[in-house]
CHARMM internal coordinates of N, CA and C (Angstrom, degrees):
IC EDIT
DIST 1 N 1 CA 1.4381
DIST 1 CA 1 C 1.5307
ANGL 1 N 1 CA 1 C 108.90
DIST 1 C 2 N 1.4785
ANGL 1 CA 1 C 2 N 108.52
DIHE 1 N 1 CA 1 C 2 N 133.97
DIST 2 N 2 CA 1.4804
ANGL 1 C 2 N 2 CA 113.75
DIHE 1 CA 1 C 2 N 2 CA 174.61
DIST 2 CA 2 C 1.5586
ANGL 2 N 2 CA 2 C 124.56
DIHE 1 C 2 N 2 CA 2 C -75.55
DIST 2 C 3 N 1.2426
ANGL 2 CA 2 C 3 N 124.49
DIHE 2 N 2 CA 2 C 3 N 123.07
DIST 3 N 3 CA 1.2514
ANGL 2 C 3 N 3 CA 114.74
DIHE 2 CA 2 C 3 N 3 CA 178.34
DIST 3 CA 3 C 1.2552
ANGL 3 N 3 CA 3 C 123.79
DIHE 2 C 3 N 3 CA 3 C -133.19
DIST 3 C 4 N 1.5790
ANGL 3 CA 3 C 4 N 127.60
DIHE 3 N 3 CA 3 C 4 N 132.03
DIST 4 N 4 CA 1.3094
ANGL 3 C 4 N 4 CA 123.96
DIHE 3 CA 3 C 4 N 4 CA -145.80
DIST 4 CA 4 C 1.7524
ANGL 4 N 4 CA 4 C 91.50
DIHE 3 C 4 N 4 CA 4 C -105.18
DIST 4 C 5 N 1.4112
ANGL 4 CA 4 C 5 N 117.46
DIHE 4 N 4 CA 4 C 5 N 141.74
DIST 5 N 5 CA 1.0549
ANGL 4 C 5 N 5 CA 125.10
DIHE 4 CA 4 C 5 N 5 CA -164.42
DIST 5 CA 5 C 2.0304
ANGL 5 N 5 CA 5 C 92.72
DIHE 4 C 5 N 5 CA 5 C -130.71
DIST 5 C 6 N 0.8315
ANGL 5 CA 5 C 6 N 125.56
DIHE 5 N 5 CA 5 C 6 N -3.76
DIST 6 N 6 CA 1.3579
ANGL 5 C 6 N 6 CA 132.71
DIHE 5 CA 5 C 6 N 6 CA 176.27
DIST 6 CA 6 C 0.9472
ANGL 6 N 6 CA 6 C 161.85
DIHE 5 C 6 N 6 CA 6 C 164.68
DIST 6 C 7 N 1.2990
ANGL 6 CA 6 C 7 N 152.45
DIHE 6 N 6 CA 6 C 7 N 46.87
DIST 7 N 7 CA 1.5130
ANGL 6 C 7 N 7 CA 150.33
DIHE 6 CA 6 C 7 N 7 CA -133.98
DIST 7 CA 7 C 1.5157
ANGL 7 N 7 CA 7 C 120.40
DIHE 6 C 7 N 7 CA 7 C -87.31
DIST 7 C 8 N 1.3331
ANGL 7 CA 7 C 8 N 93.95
DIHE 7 N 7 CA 7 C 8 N 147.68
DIST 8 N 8 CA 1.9041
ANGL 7 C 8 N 8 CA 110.33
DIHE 7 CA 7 C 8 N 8 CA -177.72
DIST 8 CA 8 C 1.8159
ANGL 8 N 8 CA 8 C 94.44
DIHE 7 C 8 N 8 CA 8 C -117.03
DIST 8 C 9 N 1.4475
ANGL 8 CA 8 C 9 N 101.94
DIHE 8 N 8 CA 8 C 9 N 133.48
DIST 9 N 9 CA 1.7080
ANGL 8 C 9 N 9 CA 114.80
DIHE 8 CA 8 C 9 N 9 CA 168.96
DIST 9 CA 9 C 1.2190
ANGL 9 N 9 CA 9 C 94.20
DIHE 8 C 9 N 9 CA 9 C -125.69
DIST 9 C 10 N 1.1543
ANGL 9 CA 9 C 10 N 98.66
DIHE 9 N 9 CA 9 C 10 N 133.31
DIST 10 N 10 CA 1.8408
ANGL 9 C 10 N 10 CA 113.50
DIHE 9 CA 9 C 10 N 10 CA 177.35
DIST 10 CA 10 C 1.9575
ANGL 10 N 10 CA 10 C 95.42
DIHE 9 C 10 N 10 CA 10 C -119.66
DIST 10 C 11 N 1.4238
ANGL 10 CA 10 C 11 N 120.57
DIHE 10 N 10 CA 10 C 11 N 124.33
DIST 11 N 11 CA 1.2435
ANGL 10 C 11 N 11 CA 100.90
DIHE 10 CA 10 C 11 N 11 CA 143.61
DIST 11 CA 11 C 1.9658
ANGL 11 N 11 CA 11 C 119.31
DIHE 10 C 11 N 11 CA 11 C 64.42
DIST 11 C 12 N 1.3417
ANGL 11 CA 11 C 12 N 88.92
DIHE 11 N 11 CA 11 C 12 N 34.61
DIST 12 N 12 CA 1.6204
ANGL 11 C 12 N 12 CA 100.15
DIHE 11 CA 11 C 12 N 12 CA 172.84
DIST 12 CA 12 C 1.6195
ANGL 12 N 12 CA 12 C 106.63
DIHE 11 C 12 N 12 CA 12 C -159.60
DIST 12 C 13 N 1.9087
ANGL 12 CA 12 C 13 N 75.51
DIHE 12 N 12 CA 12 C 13 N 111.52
DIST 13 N 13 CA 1.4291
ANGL 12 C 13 N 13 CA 122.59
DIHE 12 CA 12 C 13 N 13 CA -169.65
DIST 13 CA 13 C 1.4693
ANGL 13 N 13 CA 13 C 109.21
DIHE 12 C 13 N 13 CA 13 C 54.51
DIST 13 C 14 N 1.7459
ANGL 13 CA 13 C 14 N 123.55
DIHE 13 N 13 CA 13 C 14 N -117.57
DIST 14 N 14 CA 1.4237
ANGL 13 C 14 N 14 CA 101.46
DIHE 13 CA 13 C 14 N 14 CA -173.83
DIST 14 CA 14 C 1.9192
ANGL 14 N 14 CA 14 C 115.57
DIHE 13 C 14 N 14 CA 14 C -90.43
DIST 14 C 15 N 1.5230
ANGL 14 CA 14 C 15 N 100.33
DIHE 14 N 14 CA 14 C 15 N -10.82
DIST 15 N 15 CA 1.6981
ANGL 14 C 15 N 15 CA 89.99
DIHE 14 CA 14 C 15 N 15 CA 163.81
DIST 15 CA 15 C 1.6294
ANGL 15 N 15 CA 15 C 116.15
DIHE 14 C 15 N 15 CA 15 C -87.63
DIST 15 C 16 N 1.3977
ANGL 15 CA 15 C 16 N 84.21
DIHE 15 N 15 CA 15 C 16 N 126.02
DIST 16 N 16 CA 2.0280
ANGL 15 C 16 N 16 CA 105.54
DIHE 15 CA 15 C 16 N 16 CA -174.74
DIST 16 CA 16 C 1.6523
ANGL 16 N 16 CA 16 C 103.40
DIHE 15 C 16 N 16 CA 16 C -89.36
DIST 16 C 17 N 1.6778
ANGL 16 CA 16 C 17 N 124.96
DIHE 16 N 16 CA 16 C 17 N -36.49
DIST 17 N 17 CA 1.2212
ANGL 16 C 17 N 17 CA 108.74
DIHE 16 CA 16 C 17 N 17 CA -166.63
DIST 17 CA 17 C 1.6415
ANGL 17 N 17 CA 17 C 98.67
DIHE 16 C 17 N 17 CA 17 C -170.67
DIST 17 C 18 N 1.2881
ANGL 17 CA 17 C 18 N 99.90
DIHE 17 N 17 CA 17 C 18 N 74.06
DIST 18 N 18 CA 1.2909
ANGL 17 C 18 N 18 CA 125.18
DIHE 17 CA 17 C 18 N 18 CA 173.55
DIST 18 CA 18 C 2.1891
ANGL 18 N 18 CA 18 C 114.55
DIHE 17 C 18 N 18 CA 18 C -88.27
DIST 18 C 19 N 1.4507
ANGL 18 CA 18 C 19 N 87.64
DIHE 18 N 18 CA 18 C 19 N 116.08
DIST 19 N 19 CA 2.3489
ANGL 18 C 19 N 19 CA 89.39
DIHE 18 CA 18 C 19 N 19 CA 162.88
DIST 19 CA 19 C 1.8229
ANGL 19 N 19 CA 19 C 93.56
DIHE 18 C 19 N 19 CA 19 C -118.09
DIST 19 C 20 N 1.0854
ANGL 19 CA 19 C 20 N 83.89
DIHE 19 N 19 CA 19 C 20 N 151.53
DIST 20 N 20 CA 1.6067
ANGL 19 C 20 N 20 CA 88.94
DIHE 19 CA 19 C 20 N 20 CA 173.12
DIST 20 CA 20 C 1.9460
ANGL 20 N 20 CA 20 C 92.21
DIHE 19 C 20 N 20 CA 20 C -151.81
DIST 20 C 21 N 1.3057
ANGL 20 CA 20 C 21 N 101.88
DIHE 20 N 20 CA 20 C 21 N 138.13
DIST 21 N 21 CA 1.3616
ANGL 20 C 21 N 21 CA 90.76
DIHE 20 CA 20 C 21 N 21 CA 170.94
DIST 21 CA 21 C 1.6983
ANGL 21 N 21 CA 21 C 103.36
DIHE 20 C 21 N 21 CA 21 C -129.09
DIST 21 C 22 N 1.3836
ANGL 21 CA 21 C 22 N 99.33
DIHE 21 N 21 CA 21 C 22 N 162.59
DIST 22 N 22 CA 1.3569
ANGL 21 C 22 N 22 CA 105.59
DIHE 21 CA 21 C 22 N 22 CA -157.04
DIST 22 CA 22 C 1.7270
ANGL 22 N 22 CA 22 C 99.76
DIHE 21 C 22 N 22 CA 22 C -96.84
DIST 22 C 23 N 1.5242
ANGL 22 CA 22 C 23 N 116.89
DIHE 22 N 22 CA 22 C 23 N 157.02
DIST 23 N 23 CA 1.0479
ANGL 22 C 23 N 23 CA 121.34
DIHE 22 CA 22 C 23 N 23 CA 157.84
DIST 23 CA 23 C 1.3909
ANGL 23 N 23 CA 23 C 129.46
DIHE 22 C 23 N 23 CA 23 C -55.10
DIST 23 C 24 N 1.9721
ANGL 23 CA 23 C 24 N 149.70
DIHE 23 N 23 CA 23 C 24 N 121.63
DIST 24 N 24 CA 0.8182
ANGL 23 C 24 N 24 CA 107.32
DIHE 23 CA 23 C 24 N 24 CA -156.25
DIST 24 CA 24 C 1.7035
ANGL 24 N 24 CA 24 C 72.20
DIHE 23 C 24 N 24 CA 24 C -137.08
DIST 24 C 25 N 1.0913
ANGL 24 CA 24 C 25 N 144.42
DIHE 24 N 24 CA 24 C 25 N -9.42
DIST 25 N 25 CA 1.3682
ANGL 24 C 25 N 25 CA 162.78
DIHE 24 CA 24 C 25 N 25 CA -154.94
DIST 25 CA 25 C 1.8654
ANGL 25 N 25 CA 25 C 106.33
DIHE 24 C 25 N 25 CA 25 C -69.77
DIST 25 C 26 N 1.3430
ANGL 25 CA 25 C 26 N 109.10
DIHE 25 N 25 CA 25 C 26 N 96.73
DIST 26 N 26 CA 1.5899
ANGL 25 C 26 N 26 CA 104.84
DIHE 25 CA 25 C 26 N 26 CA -163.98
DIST 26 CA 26 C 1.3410
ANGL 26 N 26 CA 26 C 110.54
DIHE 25 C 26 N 26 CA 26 C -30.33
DIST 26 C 27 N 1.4436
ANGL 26 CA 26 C 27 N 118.59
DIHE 26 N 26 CA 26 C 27 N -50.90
DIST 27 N 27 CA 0.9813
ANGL 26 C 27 N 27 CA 121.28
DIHE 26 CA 26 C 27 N 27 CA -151.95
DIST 27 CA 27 C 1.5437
ANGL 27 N 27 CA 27 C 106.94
DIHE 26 C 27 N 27 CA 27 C -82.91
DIST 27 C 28 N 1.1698
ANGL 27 CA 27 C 28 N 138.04
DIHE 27 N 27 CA 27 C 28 N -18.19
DIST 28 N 28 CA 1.2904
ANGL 27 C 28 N 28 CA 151.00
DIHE 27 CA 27 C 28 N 28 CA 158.19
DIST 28 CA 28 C 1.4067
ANGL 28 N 28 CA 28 C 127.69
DIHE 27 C 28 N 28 CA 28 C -91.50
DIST 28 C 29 N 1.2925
ANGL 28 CA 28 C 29 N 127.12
DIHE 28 N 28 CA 28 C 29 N 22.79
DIST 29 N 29 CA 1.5311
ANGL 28 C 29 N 29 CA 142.03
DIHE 28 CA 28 C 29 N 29 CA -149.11
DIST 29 CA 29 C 1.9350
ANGL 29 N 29 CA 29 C 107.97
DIHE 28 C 29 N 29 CA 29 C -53.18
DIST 29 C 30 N 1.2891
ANGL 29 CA 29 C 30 N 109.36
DIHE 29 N 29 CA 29 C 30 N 28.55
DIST 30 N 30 CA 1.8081
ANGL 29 C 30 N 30 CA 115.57
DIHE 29 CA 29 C 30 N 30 CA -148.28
DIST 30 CA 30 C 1.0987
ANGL 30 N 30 CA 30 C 118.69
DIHE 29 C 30 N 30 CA 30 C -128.39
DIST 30 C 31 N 1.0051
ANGL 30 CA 30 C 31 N 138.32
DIHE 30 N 30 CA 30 C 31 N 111.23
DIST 31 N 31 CA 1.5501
ANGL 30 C 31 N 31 CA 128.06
DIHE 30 CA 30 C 31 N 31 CA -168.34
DIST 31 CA 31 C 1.8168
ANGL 31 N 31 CA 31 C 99.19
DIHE 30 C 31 N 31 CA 31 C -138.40
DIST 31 C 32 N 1.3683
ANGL 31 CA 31 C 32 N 101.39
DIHE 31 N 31 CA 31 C 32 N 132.58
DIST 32 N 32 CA 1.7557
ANGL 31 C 32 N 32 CA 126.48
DIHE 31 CA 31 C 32 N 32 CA -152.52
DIST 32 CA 32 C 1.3423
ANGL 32 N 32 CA 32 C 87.51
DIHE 31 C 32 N 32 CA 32 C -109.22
DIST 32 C 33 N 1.7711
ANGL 32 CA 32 C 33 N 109.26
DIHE 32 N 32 CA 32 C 33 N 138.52
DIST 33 N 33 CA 1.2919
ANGL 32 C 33 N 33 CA 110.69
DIHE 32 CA 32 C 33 N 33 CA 172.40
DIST 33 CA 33 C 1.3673
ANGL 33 N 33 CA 33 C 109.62
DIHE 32 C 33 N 33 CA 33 C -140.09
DIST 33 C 34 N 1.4416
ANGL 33 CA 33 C 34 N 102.74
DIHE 33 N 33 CA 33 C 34 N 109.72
DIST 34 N 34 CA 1.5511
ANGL 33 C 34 N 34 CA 94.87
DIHE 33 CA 33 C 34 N 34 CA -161.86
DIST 34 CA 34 C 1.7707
ANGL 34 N 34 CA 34 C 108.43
DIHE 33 C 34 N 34 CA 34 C -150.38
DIST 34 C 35 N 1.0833
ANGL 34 CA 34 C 35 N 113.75
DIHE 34 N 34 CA 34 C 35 N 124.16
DIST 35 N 35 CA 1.4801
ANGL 34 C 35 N 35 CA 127.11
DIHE 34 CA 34 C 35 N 35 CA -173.77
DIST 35 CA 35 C 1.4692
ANGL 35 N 35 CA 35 C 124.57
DIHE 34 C 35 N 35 CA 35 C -126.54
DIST 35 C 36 N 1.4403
ANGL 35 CA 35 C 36 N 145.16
DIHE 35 N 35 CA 35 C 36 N -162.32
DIST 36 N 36 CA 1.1087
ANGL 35 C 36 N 36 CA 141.35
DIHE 35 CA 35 C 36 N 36 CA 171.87
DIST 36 CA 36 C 2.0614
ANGL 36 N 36 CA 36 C 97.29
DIHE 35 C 36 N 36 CA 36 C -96.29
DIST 36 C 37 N 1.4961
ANGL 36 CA 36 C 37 N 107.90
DIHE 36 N 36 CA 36 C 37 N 150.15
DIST 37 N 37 CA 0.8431
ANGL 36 C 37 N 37 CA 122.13
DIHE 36 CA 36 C 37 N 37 CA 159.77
DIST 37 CA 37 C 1.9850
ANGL 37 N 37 CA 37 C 122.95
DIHE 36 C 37 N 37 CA 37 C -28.22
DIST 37 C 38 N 1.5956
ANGL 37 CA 37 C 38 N 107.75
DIHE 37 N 37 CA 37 C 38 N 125.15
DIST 38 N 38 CA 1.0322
ANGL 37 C 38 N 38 CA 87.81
DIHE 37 CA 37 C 38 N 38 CA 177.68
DIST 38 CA 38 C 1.7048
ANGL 38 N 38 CA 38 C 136.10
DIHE 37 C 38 N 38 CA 38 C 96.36
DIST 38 C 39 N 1.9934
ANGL 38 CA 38 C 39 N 92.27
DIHE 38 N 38 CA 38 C 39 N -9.85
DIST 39 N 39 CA 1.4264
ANGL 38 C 39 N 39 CA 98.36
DIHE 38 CA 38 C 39 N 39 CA -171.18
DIST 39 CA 39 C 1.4455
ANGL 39 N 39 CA 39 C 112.55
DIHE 38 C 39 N 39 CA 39 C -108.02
DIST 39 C 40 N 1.6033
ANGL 39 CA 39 C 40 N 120.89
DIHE 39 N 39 CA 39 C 40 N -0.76
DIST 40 N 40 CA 1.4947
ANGL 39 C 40 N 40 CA 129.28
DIHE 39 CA 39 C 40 N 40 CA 177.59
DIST 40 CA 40 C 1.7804
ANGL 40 N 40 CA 40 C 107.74
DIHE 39 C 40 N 40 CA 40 C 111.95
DIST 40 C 41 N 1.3398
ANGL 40 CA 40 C 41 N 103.32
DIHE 40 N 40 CA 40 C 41 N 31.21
DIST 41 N 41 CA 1.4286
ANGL 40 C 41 N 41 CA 79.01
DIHE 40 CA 40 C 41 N 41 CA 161.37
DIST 41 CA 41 C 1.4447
ANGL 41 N 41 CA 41 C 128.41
DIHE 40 C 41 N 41 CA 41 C -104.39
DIST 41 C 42 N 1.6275
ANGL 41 CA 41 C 42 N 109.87
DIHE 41 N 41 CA 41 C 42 N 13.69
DIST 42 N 42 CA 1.9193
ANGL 41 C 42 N 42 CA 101.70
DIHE 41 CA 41 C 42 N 42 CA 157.38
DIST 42 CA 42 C 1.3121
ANGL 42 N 42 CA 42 C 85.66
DIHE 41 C 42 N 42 CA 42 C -91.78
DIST 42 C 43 N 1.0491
ANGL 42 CA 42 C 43 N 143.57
DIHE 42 N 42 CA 42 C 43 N -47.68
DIST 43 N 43 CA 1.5163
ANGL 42 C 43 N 43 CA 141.55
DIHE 42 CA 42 C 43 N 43 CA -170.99
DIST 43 CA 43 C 1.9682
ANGL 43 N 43 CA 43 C 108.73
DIHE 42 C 43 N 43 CA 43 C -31.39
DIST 43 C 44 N 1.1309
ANGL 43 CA 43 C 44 N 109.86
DIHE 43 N 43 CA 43 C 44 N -30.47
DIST 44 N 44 CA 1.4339
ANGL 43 C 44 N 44 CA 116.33
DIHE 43 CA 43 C 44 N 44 CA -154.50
DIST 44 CA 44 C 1.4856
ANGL 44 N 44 CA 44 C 106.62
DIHE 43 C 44 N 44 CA 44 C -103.00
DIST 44 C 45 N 1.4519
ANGL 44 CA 44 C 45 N 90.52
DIHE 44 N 44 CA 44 C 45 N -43.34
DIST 45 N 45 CA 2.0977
ANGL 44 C 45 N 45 CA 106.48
DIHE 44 CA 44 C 45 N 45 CA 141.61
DIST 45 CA 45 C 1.2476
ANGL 45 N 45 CA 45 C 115.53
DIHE 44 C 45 N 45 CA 45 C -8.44
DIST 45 C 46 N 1.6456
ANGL 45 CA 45 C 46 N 81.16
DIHE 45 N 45 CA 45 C 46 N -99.53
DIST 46 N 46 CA 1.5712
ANGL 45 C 46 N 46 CA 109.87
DIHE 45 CA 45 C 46 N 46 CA 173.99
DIST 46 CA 46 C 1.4139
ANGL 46 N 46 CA 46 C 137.55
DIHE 45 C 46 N 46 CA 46 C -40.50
DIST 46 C 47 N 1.6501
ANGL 46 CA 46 C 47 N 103.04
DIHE 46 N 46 CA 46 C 47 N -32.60
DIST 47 N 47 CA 1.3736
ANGL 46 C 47 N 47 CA 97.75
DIHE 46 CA 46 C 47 N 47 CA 161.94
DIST 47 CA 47 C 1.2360
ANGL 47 N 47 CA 47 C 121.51
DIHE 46 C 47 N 47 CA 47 C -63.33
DIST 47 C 48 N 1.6122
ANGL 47 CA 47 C 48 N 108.36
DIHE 47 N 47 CA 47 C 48 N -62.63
DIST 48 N 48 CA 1.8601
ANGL 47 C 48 N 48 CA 123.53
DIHE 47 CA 47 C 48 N 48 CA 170.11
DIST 48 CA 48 C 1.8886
ANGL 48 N 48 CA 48 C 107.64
DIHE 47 C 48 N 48 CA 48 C -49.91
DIST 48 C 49 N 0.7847
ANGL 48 CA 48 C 49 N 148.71
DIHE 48 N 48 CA 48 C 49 N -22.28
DIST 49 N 49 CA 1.3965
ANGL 48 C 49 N 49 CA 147.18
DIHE 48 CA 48 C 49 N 49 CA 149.06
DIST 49 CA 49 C 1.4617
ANGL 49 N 49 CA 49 C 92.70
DIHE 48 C 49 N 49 CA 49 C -33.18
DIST 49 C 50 N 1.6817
ANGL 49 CA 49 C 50 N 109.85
DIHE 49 N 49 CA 49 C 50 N -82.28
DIST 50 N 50 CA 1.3022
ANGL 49 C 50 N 50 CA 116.76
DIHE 49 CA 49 C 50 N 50 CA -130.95
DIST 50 CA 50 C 1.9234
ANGL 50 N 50 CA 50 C 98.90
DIHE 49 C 50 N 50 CA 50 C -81.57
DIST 50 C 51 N 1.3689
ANGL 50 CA 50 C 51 N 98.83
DIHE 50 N 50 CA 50 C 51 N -17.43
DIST 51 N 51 CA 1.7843
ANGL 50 C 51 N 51 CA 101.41
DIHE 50 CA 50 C 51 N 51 CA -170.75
DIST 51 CA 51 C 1.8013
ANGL 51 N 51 CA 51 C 88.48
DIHE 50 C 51 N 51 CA 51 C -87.99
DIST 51 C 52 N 1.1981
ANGL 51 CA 51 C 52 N 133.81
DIHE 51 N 51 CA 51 C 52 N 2.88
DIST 52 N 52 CA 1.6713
ANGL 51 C 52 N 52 CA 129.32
DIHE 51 CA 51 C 52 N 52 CA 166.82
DIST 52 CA 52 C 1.2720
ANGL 52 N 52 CA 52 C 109.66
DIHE 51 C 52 N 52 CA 52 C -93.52
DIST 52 C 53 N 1.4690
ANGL 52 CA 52 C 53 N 114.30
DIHE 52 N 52 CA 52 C 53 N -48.94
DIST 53 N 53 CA 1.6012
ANGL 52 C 53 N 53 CA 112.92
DIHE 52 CA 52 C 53 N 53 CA -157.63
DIST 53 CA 53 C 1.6308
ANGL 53 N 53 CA 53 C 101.45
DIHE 52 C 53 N 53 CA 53 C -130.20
DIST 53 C 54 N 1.6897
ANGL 53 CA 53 C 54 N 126.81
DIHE 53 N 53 CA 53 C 54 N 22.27
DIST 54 N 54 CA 1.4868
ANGL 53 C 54 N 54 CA 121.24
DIHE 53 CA 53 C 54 N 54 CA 163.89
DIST 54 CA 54 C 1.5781
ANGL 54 N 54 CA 54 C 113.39
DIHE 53 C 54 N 54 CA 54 C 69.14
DIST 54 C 55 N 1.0946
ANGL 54 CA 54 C 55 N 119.01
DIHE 54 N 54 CA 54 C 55 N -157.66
DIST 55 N 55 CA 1.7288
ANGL 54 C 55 N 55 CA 119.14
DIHE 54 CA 54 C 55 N 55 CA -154.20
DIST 55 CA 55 C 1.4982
ANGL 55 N 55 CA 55 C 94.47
DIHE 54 C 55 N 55 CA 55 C -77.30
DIST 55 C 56 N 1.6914
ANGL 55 CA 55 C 56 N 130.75
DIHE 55 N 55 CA 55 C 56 N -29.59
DIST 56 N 56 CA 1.2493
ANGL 55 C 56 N 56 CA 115.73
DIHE 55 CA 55 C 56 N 56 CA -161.52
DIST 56 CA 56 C 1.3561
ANGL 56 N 56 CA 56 C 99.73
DIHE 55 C 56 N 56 CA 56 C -76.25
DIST 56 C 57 N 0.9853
ANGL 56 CA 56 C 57 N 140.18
DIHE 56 N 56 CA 56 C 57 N -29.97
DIST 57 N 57 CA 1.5322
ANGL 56 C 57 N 57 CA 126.83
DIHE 56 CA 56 C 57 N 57 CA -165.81
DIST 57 CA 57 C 1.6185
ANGL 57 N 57 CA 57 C 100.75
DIHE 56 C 57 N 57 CA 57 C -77.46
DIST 57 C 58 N 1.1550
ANGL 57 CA 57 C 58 N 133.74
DIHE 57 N 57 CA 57 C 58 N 11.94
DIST 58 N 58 CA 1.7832
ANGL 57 C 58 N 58 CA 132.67
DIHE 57 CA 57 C 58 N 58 CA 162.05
DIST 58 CA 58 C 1.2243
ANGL 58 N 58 CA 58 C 121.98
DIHE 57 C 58 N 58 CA 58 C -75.62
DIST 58 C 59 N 0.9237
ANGL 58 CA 58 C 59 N 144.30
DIHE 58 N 58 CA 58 C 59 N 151.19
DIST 59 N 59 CA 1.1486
ANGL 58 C 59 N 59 CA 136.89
DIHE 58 CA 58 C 59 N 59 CA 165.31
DIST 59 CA 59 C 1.4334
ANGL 59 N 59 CA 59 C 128.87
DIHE 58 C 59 N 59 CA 59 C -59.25
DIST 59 C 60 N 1.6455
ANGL 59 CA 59 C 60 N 92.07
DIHE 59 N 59 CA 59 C 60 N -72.12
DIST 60 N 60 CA 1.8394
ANGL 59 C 60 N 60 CA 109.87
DIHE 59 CA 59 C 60 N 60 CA 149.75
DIST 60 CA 60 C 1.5025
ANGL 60 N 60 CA 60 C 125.43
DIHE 59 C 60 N 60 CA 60 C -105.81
DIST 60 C 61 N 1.1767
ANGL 60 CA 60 C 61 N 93.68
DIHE 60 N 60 CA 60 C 61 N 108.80
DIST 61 N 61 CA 1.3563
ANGL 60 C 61 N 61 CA 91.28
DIHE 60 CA 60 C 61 N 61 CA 177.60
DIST 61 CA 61 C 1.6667
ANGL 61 N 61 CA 61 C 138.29
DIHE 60 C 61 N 61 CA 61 C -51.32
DIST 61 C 62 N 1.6677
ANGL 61 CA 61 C 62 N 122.21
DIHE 61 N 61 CA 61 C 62 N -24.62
DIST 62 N 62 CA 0.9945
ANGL 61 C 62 N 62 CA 148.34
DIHE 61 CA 61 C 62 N 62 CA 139.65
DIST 62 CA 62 C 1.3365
ANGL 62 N 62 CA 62 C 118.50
DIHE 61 C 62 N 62 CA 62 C -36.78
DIST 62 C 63 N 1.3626
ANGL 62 CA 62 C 63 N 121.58
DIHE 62 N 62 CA 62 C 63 N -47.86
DIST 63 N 63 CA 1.5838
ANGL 62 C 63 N 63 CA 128.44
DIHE 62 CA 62 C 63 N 63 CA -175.50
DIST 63 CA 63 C 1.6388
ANGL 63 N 63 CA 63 C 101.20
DIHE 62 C 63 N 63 CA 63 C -78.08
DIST 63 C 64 N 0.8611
ANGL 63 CA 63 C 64 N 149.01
DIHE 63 N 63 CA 63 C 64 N 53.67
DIST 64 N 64 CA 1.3990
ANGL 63 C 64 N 64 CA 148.24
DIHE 63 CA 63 C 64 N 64 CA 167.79
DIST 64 CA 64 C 2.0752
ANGL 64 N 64 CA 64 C 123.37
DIHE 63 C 64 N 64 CA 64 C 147.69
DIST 64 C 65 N 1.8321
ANGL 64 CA 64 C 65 N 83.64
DIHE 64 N 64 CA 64 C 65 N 23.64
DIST 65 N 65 CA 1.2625
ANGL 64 C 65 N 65 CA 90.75
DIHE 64 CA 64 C 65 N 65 CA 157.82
DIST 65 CA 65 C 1.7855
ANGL 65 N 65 CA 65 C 124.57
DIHE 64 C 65 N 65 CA 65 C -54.49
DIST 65 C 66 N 1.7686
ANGL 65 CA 65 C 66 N 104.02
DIHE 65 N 65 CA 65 C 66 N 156.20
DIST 66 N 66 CA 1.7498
ANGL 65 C 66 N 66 CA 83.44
DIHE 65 CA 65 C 66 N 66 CA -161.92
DIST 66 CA 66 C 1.5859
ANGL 66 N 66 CA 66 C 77.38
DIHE 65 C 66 N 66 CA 66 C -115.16
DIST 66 C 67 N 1.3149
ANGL 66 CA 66 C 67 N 106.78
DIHE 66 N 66 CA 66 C 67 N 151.97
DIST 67 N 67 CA 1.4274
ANGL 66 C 67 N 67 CA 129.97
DIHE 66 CA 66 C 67 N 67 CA 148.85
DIST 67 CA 67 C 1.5714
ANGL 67 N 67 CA 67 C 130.80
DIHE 66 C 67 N 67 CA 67 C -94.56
END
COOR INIT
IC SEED 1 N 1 CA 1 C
IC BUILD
């Protein structure tokens, strides 16, 4: 079983320099992601979507092509 213990976003779209670490604590197995409107949290999704499962998990692929 895969288990994510943390992610770094550098520089995709409006998050520049995002760590988030994950809950990994049996008894707490949960990690809450929650901000004000507006600040990237489908954005942060979308990154972790697309850095798990590659271009298909985007919507548009065009909209967050990487250079």
């Amino acid at each position: 079983m895969l288990y994510l213990r943390s992610v770094k976003i550098r520089n995709f779209r409006q998050l520049r320099n995002i760590d988030v670490d994950f809950g990994v604590d049996n008894r707490k197995p949960l990690t809450v992601i929650r901000a004000e409107n507006r600040t990237g949290k489908t954005t942060f999704l979308t990154a972790l979507s697309w850095a798990l499962f590659g271009d298909n998990a985007l919507k548009s692929r065009r909209e967050y092509r990487m250079h």
